[in-house]
C-alpha positions in Angstrom: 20.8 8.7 -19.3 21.2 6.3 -16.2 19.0 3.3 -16.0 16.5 2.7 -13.7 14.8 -0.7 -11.8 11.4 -1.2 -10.5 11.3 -3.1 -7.1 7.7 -4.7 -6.3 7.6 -6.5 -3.2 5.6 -9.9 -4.3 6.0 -12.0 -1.2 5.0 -11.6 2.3 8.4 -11.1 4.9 6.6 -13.4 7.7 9.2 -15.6 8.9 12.2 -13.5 7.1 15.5 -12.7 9.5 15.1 -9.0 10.9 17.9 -8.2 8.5 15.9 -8.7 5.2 13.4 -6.8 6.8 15.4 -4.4 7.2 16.2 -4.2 3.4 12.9 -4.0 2.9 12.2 -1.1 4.8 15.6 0.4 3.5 14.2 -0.2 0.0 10.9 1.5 1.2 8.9 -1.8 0.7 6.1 -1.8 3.2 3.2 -3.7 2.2 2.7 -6.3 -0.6 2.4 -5.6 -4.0 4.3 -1.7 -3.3 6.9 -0.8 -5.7 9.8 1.7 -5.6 11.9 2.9 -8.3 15.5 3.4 -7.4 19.2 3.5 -9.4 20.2 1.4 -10.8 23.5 1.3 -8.8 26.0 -2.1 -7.2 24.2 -0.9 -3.6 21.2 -1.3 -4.7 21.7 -4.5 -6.7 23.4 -5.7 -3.7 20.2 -5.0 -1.6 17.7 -6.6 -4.1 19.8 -9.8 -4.3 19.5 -10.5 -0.6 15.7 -10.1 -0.6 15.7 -11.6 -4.8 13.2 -14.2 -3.3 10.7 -11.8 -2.2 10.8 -9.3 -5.2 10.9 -8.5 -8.9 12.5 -6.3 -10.7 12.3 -4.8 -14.2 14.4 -2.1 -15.4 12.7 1.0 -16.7 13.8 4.0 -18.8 13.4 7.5 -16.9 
């Protein structure tokens, strides 16, 4: 069974470069406190650690 992560935007993007918002969006992040559940794949880390200030992540079972 693959692993999965929780991503839960925690930190307003005011005054982030167009390109983390960007990853946001890509991560389907809109407004604060919304979460999104992806794989637990290198893109995906690869996204989270650009934005890593902004979010958390916890790894879930599904």
């Amino acid at each position: 069974m693959a692993t999965k992560i929780k991503i839960t935007k925690t930190k307003s993007d005011i005054g982030s470069s167009q390109r983390q918002k960007d990853t946001l969006k890509a991560l389907g992040l809109g407004r604060m406190l919304s979460s999104t559940v992806k794989e637990n794949s290198d893109c995906i880390r690869g996204m989270v650690n650009k934005v890593s200030h902004l979010v958390s992540v916890e790894e879930v079972e599904a």
